[in-house]
N, C-alpha and C positions, 0 to 999 in steps of 0.2 A: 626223822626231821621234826622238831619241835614247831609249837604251835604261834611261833614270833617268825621262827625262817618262812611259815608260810604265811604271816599278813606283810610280811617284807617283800618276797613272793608275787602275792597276789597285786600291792598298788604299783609296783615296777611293770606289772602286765598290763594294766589298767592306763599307765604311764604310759608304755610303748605303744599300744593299740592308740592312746590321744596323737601320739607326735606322728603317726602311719597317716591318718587320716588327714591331721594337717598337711603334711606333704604331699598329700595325694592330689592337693587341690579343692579340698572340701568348704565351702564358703562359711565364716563365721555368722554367728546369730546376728540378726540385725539389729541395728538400739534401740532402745527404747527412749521412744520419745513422750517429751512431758509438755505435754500445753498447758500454756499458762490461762490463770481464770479468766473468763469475760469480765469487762470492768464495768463496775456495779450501776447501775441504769437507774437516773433520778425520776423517782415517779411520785404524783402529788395525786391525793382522797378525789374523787369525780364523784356526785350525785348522781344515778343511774334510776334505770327502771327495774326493779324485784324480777316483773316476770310483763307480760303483756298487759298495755293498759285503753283500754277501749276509751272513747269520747264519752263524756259525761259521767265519767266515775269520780267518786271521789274517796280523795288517797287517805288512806292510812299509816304511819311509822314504817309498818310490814310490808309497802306498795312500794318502799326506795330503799336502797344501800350504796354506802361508799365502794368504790370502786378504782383502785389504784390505777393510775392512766401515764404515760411515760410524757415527761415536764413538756416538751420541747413537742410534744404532737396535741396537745389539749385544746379544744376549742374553743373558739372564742363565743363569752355569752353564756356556758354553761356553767354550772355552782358548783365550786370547791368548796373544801372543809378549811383547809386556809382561811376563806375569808368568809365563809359563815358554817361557822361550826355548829351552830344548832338546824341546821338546813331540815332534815328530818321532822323536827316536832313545829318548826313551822309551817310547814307545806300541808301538815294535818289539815284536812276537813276541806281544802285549795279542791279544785274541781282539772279535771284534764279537756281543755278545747280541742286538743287533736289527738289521733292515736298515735300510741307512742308504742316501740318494740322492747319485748325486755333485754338489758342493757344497754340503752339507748340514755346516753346524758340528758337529764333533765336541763333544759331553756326555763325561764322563768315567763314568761312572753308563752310558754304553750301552758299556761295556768291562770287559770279563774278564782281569785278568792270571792267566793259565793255568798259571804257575809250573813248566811240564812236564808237567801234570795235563790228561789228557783233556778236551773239549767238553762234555760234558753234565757229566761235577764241577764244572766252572768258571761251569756256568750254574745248579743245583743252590743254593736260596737256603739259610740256615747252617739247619742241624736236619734237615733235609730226606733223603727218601731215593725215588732212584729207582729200581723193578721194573717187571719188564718181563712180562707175562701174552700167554697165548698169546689167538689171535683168530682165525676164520674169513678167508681172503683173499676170497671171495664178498662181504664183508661182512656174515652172518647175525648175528654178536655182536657190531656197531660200526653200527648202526643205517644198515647197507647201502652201509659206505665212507663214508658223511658224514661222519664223523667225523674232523679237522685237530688237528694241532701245535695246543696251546693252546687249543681246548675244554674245555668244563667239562663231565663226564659223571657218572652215577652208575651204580658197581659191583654188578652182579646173580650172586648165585648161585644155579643150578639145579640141583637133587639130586635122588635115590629117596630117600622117606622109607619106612625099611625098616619099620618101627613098624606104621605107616598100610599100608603092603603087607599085612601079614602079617593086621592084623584086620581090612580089609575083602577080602581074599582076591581085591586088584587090585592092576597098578603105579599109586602114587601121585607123584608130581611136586610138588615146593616149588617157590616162589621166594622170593629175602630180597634185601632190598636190604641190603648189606655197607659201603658207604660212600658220601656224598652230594658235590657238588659239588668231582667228583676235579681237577686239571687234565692232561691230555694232554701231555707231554714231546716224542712221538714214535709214529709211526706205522711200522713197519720199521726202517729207518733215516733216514725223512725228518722232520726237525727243524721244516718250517716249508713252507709253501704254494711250491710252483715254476710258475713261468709261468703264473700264472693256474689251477694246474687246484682243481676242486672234487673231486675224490674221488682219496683218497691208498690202496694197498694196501699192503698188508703180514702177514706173518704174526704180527707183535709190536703190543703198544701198552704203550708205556713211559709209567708213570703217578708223578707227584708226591706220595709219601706221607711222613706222620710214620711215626717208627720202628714203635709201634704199627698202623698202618693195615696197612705193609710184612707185621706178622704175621698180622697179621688175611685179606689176597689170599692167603698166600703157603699158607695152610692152605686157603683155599679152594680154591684150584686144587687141592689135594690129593683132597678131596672134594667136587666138582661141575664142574659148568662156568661160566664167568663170561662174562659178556655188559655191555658198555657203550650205556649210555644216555645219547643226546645232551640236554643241557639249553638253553634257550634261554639268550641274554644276559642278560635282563633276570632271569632267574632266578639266575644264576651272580652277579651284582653285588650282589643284595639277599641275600642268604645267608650264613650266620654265617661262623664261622670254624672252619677246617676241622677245627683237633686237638678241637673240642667235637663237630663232626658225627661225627668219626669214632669217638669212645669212646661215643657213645648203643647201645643196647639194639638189633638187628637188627629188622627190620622182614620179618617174613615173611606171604604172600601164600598162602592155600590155599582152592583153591575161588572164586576168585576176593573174598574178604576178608581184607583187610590183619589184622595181630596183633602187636604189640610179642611180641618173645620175646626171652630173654637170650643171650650170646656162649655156645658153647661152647668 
């Protein structure tokens, strides 16, 4: 038998053995199926953050990147390349008021252009004035170091009331509350909570005043000692507004009852 009768042969076997199987009831290959592409998803340049950006830094070219963001989910308020495409080299030298995470869209509103002017003028909202009062590092006048960047405290003055000395023939002791729901600027020199800790020292706490308030501390420390009182949140959010708390009538405490008394 030649070498044709057997590849004639061989695919007739190859042939019978496929058509056996088919009748046997052998289930064919399944198809193959072709999905079609995802359709292409319009995304538009977002200003972001490089990597993490702490309070009071100031940014560099290298501190931002475009960040493609899908059109129809982008938020409102943050900087596209659309509509300011040099966003990058302008934000140079801009200061960050709040932390920001890295890739976190840059807001314009969370940035301070610092014009050459120190970090706390730059974050200082317009009217505003910040002093700086001294403080136990123990915590005895900051209700024991609790007291954090951005609390809302109230200002206590303790004096000798020489008056009260002299006619009951003891030292007498005041206290006045001098201003209501301050906000905290600064604890030492630290602006804002690091690493998680809960209790900040320092010998300073730099407080957020109107001009009037500024005079109102700045005589107290003259004549007594001042002591900050931490106020809850819920108390510091429901509470007026500050330039009317702070021109009310002094609230002094003798004997342990409160008494409206006027400013000297």
């Amino acid at each position: 038998m030649n070498r044709a009768r057997l590849a004639v042969l061989g695919v007739a076997l190859v042939a019978g053995g496929g058509a056996a199987v088919m009748m046997s009831g052998g289930s064919p290959p399944p198809p193959v199926v072709v999905q079609a592409p995802a359709p292409p998803v319009n995304t538009t340049d977002v200003l972001v953050a490089a990597a993490d950006l702490p309070m009071g830094q100031t940014l560099k070219p290298v501190d931002l990147r475009w960040q493609p963001w899908p059109s129809d989910m982008v938020p409102n308020g943050v900087v596209k390349r659309t509509e300011a495409p040099n966003a990058l080299e302008e934000t140079a030298g801009s200061i960050v008021r709040s932390a920001m995470l890295g890739g976190e869209p840059i807001r314009r509103e969370r940035l301070i252009k610092a014009d050459g002017s120190g970090f706390m003028s730059a974050i200082l909202p317009s009217g505003m004035r910040a002093v700086a009062i001294s403080i136990d590092t123990r915590g005895a006048t900051s209700a024991g170091g609790f007291i954090l960047p951005n609390d809302r405290v109230d200002v206590l003055r303790t004096f000798r009331d020489d008056e009260a000395s002299k006619g009951g023939g003891v030292d007498v002791q005041m206290s006045e509350t001098i201003l209501s729901n301050i906000r905290v600027l600064a604890i030492g020199q630290n602006v804002q909570e690091r690493n998680g800790e809960k209790v900040v020292t320092g010998e300073t706490a730099t407080l957020e005043l109107t001009p009037g308030q500024a005079e109102a501390v700045t005589l107290a420390q003259k004549t007594g000692q001042l002591s900050l009182a931490l106020r809850s949140l819920t108390d510091a959010r429901n509470d007026g507004p500050l330039e009317e708390r702070g021109d009310q009538a002094l609230t002094v405490v003798r004997y342990g009852v409160a008494r409206p008394a006027p400013r000297r």
